[in-house]
C-alpha positions in Angstrom: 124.5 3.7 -137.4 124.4 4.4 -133.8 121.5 5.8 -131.4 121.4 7.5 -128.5 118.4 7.7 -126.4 116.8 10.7 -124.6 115.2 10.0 -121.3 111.9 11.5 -119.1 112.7 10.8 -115.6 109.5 11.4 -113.4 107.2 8.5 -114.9 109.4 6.8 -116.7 112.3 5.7 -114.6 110.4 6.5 -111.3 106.8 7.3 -110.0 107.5 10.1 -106.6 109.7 8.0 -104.5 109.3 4.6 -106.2 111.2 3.2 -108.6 109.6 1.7 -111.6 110.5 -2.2 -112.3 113.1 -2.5 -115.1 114.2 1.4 -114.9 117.6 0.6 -113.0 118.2 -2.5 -115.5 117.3 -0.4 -119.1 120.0 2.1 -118.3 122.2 -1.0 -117.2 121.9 -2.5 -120.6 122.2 1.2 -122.2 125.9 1.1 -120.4 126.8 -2.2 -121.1 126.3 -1.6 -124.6 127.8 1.6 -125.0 124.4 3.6 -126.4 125.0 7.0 -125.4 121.7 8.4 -123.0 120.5 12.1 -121.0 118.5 11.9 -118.6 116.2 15.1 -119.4 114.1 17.6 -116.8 111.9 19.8 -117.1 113.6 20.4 -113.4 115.1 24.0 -113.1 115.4 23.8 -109.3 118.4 21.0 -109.1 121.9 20.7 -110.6 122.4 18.1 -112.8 124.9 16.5 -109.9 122.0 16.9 -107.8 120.1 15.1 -110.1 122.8 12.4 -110.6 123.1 11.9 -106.8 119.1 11.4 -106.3 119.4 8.6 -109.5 121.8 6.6 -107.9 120.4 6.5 -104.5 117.4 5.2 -106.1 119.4 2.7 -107.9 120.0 4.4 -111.2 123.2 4.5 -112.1 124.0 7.8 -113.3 126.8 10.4 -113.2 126.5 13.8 -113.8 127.2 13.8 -117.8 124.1 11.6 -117.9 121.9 14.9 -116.8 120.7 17.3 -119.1 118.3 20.1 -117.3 115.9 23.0 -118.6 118.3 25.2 -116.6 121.5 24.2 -118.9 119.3 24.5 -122.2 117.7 28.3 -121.2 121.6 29.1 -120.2 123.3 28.4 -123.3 120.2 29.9 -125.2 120.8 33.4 -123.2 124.7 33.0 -123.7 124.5 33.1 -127.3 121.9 35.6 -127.6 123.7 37.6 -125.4 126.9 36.7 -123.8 127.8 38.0 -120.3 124.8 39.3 -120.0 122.4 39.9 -116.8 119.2 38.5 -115.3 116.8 38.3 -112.4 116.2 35.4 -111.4 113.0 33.3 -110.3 114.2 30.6 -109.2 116.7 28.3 -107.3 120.1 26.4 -107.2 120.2 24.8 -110.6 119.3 27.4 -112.4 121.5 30.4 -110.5 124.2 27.7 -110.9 123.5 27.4 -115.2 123.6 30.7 -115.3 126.6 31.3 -113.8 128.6 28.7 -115.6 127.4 30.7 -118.5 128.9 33.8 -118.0 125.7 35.3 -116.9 125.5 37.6 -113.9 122.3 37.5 -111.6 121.7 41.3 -110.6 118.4 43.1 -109.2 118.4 46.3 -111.3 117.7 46.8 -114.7 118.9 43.3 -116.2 118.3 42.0 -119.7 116.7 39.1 -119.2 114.1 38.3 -116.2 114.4 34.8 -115.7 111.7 32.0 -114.2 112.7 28.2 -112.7 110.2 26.9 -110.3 110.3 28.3 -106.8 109.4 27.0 -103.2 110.5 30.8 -101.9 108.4 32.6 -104.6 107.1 36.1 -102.8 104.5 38.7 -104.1 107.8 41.0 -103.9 109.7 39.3 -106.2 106.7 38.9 -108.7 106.3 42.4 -108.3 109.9 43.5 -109.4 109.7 41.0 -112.4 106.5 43.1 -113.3 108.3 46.3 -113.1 111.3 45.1 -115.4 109.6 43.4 -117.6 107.2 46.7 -118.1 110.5 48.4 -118.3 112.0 46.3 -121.1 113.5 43.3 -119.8 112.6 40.1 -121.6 110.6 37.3 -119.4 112.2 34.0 -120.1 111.1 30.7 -118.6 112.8 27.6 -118.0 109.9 25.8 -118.9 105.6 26.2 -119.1 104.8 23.4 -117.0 101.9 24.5 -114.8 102.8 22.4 -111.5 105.1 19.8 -110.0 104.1 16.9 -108.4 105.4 16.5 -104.7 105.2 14.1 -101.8 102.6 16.0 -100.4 100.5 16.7 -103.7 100.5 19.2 -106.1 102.0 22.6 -106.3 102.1 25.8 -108.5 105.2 24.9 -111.4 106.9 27.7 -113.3 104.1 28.2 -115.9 102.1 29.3 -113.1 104.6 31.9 -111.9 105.2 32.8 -116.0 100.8 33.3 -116.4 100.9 35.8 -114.1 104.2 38.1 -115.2 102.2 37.6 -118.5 99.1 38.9 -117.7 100.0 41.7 -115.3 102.6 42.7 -118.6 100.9 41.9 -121.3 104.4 40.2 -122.4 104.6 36.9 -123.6 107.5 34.6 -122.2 110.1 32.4 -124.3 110.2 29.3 -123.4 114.0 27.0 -123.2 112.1 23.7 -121.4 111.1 20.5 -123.1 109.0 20.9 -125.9 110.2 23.3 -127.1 113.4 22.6 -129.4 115.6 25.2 -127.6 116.3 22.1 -125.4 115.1 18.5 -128.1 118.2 20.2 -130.2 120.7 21.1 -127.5 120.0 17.7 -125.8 120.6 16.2 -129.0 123.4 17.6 -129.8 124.7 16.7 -126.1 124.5 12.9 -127.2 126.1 13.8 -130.4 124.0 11.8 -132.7 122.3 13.0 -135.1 118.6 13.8 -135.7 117.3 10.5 -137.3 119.1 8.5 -134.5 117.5 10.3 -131.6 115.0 8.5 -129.5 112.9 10.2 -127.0 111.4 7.9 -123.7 108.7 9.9 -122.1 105.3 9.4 -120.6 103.8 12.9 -121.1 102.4 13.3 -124.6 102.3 17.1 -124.8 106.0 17.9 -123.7 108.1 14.4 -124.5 106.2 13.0 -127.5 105.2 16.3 -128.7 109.2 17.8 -128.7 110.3 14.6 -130.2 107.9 14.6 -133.2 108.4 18.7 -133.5 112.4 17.5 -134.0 112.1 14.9 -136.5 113.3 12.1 -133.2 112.0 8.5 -132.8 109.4 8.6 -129.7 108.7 5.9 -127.7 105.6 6.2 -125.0 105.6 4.6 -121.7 102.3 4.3 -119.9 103.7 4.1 -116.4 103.2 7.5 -115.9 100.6 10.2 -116.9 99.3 9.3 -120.2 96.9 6.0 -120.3 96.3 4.1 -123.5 92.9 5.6 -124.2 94.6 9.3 -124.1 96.9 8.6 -127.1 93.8 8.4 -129.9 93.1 12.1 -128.9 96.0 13.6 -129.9 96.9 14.5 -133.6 100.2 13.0 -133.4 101.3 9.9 -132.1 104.7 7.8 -131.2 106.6 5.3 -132.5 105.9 2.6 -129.9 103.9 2.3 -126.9 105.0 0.1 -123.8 104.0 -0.1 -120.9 107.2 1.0 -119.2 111.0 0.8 -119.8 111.0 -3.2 -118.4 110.3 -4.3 -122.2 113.3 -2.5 -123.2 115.3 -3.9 -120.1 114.5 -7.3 -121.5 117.7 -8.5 -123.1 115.6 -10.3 -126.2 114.1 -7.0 -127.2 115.9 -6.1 -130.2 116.4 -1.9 -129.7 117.1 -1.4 -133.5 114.4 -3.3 -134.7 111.6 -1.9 -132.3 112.5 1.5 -133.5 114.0 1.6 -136.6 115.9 4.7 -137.7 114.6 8.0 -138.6 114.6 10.0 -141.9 118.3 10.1 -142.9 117.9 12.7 -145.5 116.6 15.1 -143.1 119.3 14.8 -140.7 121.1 18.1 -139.5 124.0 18.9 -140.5 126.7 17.5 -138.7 130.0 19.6 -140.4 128.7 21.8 -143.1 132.2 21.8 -144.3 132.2 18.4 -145.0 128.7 18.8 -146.6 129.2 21.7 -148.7 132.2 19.2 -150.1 129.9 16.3 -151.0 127.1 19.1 -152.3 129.4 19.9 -154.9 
C-alpha cells in the first residue's frame, strides 16, 4: 500500500528565515520516490503559490499542488454548506483569494458568514462591524484558533486572538476550518488521495499537528526542531508514532519509511467508493 505524507512547515522544514538541515533533501527523496506530500498551514494570509514561491527560494522544492492552506479547507467547508454564498472577511490575500475560487462573494452588508484569517491591517472598525453582524445573525468562522504568529520581529496577535474578542463581545462561539480540527486533517487527506491508515502527519506542535492526526485515525510523527521539547511530550494524554529530532533522519536514505511507521488501522479506513463497498458488503 502506498502513503502519503502531510507536512508542518514552520518548525519542521524551517525555523523563521532558516532552513532546517535535511528539510530540502526529505522532500527530495519524497519526489524521487513518488510518495505523494502537502505541505499544510495554519497560514490564511498567503496563496498557496505564494507559499510555493517562499519554499523554493528557501530551497524547497515545491510547486503549488504541494500547498494545502487553512484558507482552501474553510472555503470548500462554506461552499458546501452554502454555495455562492457571502462573507465579511478578516483577513488578507489567501483567504479573499479561497474564497473567491469558491464561488463565494466578499460583501460588507448583511453576509452569511463573517469570516477571520490573520490580519496585519486589523482595525477597531472592522472588529466592530463583525460585532454587529454577528449580533445580527451572521455566523463567525475562523480560519484557524491559533493565538499568535511568529515574525522576524517577535510575536504578534494570530487569528484566535481576533476570534476571542468577536466571541466575547457576542457571546457567539466561532467554528473553526484550521488544523486540528478535521475540517482540514480530512480535506488534506483527501487532497493526497490516500486513505486514512496511510496518512502520516510531520509536525512539531503537539496540540494542532499531533493532536489532528491522532483525532483522524493518521500515523504522526514528531519533530523536536521546533516548539515542542522531549520533556513536553509525557504531559500530554496522547502521544505520536515516532519522535525525531527533525526531518534529516528521514532524509537519510537508509531510513526505511515503511518500517519506521508502519501502517495504520486498515479496517477503519474511510470509505473510498461506497459503491464499490456496498458491493463487497453484500
Amino acid at each position: 500500500m502506498k502513503r502519503g505524507y502531510l507536512i508542518d512547515m514552520d518548525g519542521v522544514l524551517y525555523r523563521g528565515s532558516e532552513l532546517i538541515a535535511g528539510a530540502a533533501e526529505f522532500i527530495q527523496r519524497l519526489l524521487r520516490e513518488e510518495i505523494p506530500f502537502l505541505f499544510l498551514t495554519n497560514n490564511s494570509q498567503r496563496t498557496r503559490r505564494d507559499v510555493a514561491t517562499k519554499l523554493v527560494r528557501m530551497g524547497i522544492p515545491a510547486e503549488e499542488k504541494h500547498v494545502f492552506t487553512c484558507s482552501m479547507a474553510t472555503a470548500r467547508y462554506l461552499a458546501r454548506r452554502k454555495p455562492g454564498g457571502t462573507a465579511f472577511v478578516i483577513g488578507e490575500g489567501g483567504l479573499l483569494t479561497a474564497l473567491h475560487r469558491n464561488g463565494y462573494s466578499v460583501v460588507d452588508q448583511s453576509p452569511d458568514y463573517v469570516v477571520v484569517g490573520e490580519g496585519r491591517t486589523v482595525t477597531l472598525e472592522m472588529l466592530e462591524t463583525a460585532v454587529q453582524m454577528i449580533i445580527d445573525g451572521s455566523r463567525l468562522i475562523a480560519t484557524n484558533l491559533d493565538p499568535n504568529c511568529p515574525t522576524k520581529n517577535g510575536t504578534r496577535p494570530g487569528c484566535g486572538a481576533t476570534i476571542a474578542y468577536l466571541e466575547t463581545a457576542t457571546g457567539t462561539r466561532a467554528f473553526s476550518c484550521g488544523k486540528p480540527s478535521p475540517i482540514m486533517m480530512r480535506e488534506a487527506r483527501k487532497e493526497l488521495g490516500v486513505s486514512t491508515s496511510e496518512t502520516i502527519m510531520i509536525g512539531d506542535t503537539m496540540e494542532t499537528d499531533i493532536l489532528g492526526g491522532v483525532q483522524m485515525g493518521y500515523r504522526t510523527i514528531l519533530v523536536l526542531s521546533g516548539t515542542t521539547i522531549e520533556s513536553d511530550v509525557k504531559k500530554f494524554a496522547y502521544h505520536s508514532d515516532l519522535v525525531i529530532d527533525s526531518v534529516a533522519s528521514l532524509a537519510d536514505p537508509a531510513f526505511d519509511l515503511r518500517a519506521a511507521v508502519p501502517l495504520g488501522d486498515v479496517p477503519g479506513d474511510t470509505v473510498q467508493d461506497i459503491r464499490e463497498y456496498m458491493r463487497s458488503a453484500s
